[in-house]
N, C-alpha and C positions, 0 to 999 in steps of 0.2 A: 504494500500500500504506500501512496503516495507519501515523503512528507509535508506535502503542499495541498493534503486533502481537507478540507475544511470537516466540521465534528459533524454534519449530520452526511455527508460523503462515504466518515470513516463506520459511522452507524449501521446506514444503510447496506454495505458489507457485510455487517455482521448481522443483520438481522435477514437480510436475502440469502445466508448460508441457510438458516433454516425453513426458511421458508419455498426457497426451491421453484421449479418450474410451474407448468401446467398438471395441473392435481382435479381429479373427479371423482371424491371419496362419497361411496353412496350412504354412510353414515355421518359426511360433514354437514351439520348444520347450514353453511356457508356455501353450498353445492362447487359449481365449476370454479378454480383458483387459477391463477398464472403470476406469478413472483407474490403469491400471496393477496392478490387482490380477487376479492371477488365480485361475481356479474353484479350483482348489487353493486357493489361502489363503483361500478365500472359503468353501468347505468346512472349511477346519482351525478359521475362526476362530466359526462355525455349529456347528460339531459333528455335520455331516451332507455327503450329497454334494449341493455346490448345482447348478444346471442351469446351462446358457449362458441359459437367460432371464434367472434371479435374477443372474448377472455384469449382462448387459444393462441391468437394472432397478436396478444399485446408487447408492446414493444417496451424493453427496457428503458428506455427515456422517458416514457406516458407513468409507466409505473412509478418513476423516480419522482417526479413531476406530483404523480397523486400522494405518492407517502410524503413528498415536502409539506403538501399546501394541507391535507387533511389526518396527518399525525404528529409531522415533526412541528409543522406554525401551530397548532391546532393546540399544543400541551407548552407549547413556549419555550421549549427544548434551549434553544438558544442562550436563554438568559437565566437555564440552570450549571450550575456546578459539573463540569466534565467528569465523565464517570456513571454522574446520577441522569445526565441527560438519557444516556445510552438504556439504563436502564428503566427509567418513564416513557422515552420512547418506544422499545420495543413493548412494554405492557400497554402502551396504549394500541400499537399494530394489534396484538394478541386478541385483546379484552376490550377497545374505546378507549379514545380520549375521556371520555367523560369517568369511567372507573378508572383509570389511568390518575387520575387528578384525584379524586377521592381517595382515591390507597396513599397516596403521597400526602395528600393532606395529614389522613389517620396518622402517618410515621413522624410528621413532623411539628402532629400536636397543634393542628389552626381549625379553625374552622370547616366542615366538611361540607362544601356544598358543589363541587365539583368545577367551581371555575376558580381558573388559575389567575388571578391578581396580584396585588405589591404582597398582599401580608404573605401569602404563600411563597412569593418568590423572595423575598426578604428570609423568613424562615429557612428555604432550601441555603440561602447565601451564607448564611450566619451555621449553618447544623456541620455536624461531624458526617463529611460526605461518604467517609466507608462505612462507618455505622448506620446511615442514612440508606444505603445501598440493602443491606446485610437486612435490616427489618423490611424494607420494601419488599425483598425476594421472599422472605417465609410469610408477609402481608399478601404477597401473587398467587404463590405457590396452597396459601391455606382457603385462596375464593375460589381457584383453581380445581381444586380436592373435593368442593362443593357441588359442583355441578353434574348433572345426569349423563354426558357422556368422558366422565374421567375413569374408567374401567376400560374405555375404549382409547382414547387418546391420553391418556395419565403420564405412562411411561415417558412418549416423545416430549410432553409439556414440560414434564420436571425436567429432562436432558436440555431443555432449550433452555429453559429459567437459569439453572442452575452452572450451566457456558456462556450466560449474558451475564449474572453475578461477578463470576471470575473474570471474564472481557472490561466488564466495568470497573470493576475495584482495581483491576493494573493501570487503567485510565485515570481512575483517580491519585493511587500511587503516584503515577510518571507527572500528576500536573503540579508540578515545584515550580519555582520564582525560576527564571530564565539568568544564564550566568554566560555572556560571549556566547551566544546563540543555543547552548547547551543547558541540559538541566542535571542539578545535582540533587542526588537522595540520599538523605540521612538515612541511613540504613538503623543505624542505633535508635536513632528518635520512632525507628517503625516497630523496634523490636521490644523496646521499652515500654509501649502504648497497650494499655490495656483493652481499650476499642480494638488495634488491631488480634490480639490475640484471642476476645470476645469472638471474634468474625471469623479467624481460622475452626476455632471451636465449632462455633454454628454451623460450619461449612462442612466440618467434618462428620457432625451429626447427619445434615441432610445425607450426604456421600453416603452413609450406613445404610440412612433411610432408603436411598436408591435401591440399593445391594439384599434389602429385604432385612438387616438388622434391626432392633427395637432400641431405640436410641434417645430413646423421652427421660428414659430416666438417669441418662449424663446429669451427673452436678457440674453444671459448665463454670458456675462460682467458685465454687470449690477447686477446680480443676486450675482455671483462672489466675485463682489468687499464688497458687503454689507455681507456677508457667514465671509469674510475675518475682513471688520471690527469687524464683531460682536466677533470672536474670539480675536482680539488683546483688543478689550476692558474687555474681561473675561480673561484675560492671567495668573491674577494672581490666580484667581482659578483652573483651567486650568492644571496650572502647577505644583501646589501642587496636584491635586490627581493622572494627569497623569503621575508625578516623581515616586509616589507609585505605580502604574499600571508597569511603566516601567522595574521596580525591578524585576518582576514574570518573570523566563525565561518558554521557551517552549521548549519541549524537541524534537527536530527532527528526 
């Protein structure tokens, strides 16, 4: 991927891996797909009813074109927090902008009424963007669980949720203060954060959860706090190799 890709570019990549081509699943809700769009939107955003051909026949610029104007402007993507964009994003492709903004609100504690304004975006600006990411995903993943056909598409949802989680939170990682056109990561400062370690935790639960382990009753506190000590007790080694570590930039 480009480095000159702009954030919903880089999105749109990652949300068209799972989303894939021309699809005609006789138990999708959504009937005929093509990069995830379907005859419905592809109707609304035509002004006519299109056919399962014109789905068939859509062209990846039309579709980029409709996930700009009717996901990515649509939830404000822009003027959230890299990382958390990607992941509002894609929940809204999945599930609406409109629960897409509700789940987000829920996580960040504002008012829930589905449209995305200052107080909202104020919130996303000022929140702890990986912990912000980390409750959206098991916020997706628990409306998700919900619904009449997750027996049938469950599996694929969680693998999608769950590699936009990860996709996102390395986006949020890599977005540091810009240093000679490079960015530098405290590697120390990520290993010492209890939000981060929180989030491997939960990550790791889900991953069980995948795999068909029972994983509820992780003491992630518990777990947490000892992750935590164990690092401040090593801090002085720690932070002489990860001060060397820190030095290497990466070129974006």
């Amino acid at each position: 991927m480009a480095a000159s890709s702009s954030p919903f570019e880089q999105a749109l990549v990652l949300v068209l891996r799972h989303e894939g081509g021309f699809i005609q699943h006789p138990r999708d809700p959504g009937g005929a797909t093509n990069f995830g769009i379907t005859v419905q939107t592809l109707s609304r955003v035509r002004g006519y009813a299109a056919s399962i051909d014109e789905v068939r026949h859509l062209t990846l610029e039309e579709a980029a074109a409709i996930y700009r104007r009717l996901y990515w402007d649509a939830v404000r993507a822009d003027e959230v927090p890299r990382g958390l964009d990607l992941a509002l994003f894609d929940l809204a492709v999945n599930s609406g902008p409109d629960r897409a903004v509700m789940l987000l609100q829920k996580v960040l504690g504002v008012a829930v009424d589905g449209l995305i304004g200052p107080a909202t975006l104020e919130a996303a600006q000022n929140t702890d963007v990986i912990e912000a990411i980390h409750r959206l995903t098991r916020e997706r993943l628990g409306f998700l669980s919900r619904l009449a056909n997750w027996p049938v598409f469950g599996r694929g949802w969680r693998r999608r949720v769950l590699d936009i989680e990860r996709e996102a939170i390395l986006l949020a990682s890599s977005s540091q203060p810009f240093q000679g056109g490079h960015i530098m990561i405290d590697t120390k400062t990520l290993l010492a954060s209890r939000t981060v370690w929180a989030n491997l935790i939960g990550f790791a639960a889900l991953i069980l959860g995948l795999f068909g382990f029972e994983a509820s009753a992780l003491n992630a506190g518990a777990l947490q706090e000892a992750l935590v000590q164990f690092i401040a007790a090593a801090s002085f080694i720690a932070s002489t190799v990860f001060r060397i570590l820190a030095t290497k930039q990466i070129a974006t």
